[in-house]
N, C-alpha and C positions, 0 to 999 in steps of 0.2 A: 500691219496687215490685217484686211477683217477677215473674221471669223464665218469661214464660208462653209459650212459642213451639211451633207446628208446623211441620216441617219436610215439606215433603210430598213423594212419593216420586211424581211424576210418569214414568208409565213412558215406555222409550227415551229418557230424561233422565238416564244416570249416576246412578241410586237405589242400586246395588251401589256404587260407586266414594265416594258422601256417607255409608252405613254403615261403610264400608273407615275410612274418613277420620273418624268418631265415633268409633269406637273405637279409630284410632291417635292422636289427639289425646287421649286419656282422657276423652271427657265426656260424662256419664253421661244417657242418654235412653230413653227407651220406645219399645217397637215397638209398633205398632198391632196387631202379630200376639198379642202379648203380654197386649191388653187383654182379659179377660174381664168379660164381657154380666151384672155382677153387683153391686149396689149397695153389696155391703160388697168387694167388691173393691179391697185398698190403691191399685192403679193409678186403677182407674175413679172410686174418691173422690177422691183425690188430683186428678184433671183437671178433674170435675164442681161436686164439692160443696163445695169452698175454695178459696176467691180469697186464700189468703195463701201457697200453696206456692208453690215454683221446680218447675216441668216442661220437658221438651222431649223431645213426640214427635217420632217418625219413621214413617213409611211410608205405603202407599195405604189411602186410605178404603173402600177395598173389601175390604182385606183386614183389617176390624172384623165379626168372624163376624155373618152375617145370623140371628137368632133364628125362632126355630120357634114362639113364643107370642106374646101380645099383649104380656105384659112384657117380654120381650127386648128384642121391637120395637123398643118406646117408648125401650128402656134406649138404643138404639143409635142411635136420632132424637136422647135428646139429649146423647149424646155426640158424634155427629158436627158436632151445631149447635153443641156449647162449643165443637168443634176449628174449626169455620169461622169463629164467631160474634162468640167471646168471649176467643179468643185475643188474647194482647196484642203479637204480632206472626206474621206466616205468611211463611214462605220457599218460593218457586217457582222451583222449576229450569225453566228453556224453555230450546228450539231456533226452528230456522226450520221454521215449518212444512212446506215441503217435505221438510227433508231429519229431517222427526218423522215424516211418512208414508213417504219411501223407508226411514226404519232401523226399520220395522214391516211392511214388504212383506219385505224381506231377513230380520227375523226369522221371519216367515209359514215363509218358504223354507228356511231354516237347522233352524226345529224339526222340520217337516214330514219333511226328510231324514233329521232324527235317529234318527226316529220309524220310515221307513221300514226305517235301515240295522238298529235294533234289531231289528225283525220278523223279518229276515233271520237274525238270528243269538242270539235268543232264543225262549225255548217262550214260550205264552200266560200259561203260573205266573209264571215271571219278570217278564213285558212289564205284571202285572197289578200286581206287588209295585215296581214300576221307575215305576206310571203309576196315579194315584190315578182315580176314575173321572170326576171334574172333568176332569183335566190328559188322559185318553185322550178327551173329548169336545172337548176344544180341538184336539188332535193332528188330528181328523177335523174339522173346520171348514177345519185351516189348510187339511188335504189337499183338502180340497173347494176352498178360493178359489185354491190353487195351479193345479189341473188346468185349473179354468176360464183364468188368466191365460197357463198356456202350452196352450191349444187340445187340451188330453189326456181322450181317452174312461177310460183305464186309466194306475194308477201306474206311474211308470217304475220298474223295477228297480233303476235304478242312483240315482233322487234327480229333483229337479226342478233345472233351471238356467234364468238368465235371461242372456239375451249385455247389455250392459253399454250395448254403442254402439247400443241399444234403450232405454236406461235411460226414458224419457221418456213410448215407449210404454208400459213397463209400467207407471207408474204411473197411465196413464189407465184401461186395463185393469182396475187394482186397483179403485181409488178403484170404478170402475161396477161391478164385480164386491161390494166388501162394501156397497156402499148399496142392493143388491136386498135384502141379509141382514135377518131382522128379530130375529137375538138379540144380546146387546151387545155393538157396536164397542169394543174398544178402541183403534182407532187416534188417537182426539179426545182424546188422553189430558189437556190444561190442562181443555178443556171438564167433564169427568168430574171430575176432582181438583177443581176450584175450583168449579165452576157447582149440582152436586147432590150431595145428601145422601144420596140411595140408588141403589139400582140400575135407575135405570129404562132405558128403552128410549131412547138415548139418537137414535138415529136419527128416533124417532118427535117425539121432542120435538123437534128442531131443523125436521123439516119444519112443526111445525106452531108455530115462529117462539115457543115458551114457554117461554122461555131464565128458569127462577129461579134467576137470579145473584148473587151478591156483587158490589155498586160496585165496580169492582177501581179505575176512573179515581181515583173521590175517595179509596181508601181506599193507592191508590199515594204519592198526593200527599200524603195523612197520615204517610205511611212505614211504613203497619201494615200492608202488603204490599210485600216485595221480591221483585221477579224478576230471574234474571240470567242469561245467556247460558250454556250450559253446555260450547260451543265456544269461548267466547273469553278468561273471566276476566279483565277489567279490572282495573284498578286498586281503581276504583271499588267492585270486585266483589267483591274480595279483603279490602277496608276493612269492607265492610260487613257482608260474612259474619264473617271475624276476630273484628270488634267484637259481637258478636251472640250467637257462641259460642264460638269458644275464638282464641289468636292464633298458633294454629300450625292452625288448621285445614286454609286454602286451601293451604297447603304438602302436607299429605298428601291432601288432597284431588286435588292434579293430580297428585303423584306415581299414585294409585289410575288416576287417566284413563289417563295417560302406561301403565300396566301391561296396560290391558285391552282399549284401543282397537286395533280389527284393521280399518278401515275399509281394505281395500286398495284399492280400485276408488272413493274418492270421487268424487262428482261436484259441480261447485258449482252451487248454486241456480239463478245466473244464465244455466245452459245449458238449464235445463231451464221457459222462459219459458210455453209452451203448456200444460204440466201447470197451472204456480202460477198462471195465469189461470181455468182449471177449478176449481180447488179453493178458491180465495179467493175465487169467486164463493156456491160453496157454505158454505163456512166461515167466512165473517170472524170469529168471535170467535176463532178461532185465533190470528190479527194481533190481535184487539184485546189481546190477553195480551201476546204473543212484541213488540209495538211499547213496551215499558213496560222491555225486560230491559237490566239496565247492561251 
């Protein structure tokens, strides 16, 4: 049988840290950024159109360029449906949910300043060459949900901060602040990676409970979905990734963690009870994922 695997690039899941760790391992896989929307495309045949190659993508489904024609379109429904569909097995990086929304609030914070301290000390030529016009309308979403969470009419000069022994209220803060938003959350990032095949309006759909998902229950229990802790690495976890794609993986793999994790200020889950009552009320497919990871 070949070795038909996606690896999905679940964001604030360690997706930079599983690339690190592909290419220090040597084994050789596609990036979804890579695929071009084109039917004689060696990659895009290779994934689609033959059930006898060995593949193994990498990255988010989102970042499978959206086409601009009806053939694009289609090209990229069903390329994302082989990667969901017909894959002969899929790997899921999760967290706990809390602490996948606190490392997307602190990202919020973190680009937002970056953004700001650039302005400060770049011209508009620059900041435009530096900031694709995508990535400057994210910059001004973050700044928008930032000012709201800390009570600011106007940008602060020096950056946004949040005091820490707060931690708990900002994330209630947050969570009400992007669920007003109506363009796409990324904060839901298993829901997005696993649940839909395109870009839709991911808030809209969950309010209105029309969750099209993949079985993950049955297809966990199959074994043609792995999910695995990306704070803990198990034994279990180790075994199963090793065995899957290469057997020095999980080795560079944490090593990559171990190099890049700046988490100074963690907070564990457990402190922050009031928020994960709020959010798991709103979310459960979050838990329905993240309860499955060795």
């Amino acid at each position: 049988m070949p070795r038909q695997l996606f690896f999905m690039h679940t964001p604030k899941c360690g997706g930079s840290s599983v690339e690190a760790a592909l290419q220090n391992s040597g084994v050789n896989y596609i990036n979804t950024k890579n695929i071009n929307l084109d039917s004689k495309d060696n990659w895009y045949k290779r994934i689609v159109e033959n059930n006898t190659y060995d593949w193994l993508v990498f990255g988010h489904t989102s970042d499978i360029r959206n086409g601009h024609d009806v053939e694009s379109q289609n090209l990229r429904e069903l390329l994302i449906n082989r990667l969901h569909n017909s894959s002969k097995s899929i790997i899921l990086p999760a967290r706990h949910p809390v602490q996948l929304m606190r490392s997307w609030m602190h990202y919020n914070k973190t680009r937002a300043n970056i953004y700001i301290e650039n302005q400060l000390v770049n011209s508009e030529e620059e900041l435009a060459r530096i900031y694709s016009p995508i990535e400057k309308k994210k910059m001004t979403e973050y700044i928008k949900t930032m000012k709201k969470i800390c009570g600011s009419n106007s940008i602060p000069r020096e950056g946004f901060s949040l005091d820490p022994r707060d931690e708990e209220q900002n994330l209630i803060k947050y969570l009400k602040v992007i669920m007003q938003y109506k363009y796409l959350i990324p904060a839901y990032s298993h829901t997005l990676q696993l649940f839909y095949n395109k870009r839709y309006d991911i808030i809209d759909i969950i309010r209105s409970s029309k969750l099209l998902r993949l079985d993950i229950n049955s297809q966990v229990i199959s074994k043609r979905i792995i999910v695995y802790d990306v704070e803990k690495y198990t034994n279990a976890c180790k075994e199963h990734l090793n065995d899957m794609i290469s057997k020095e993986f999980t080795k560079y793999l944490i090593l990559a963690r171990e190099n890049v994790s700046n988490d100074k200020t963690r907070i564990e889950t457990n402190s922050l009870k009031r928020f994960e009552r709020i959010y798991r009320a709103k979310f459960i497919c979050e838990y329905d994922i993240y309860k499955h990871a060795l």
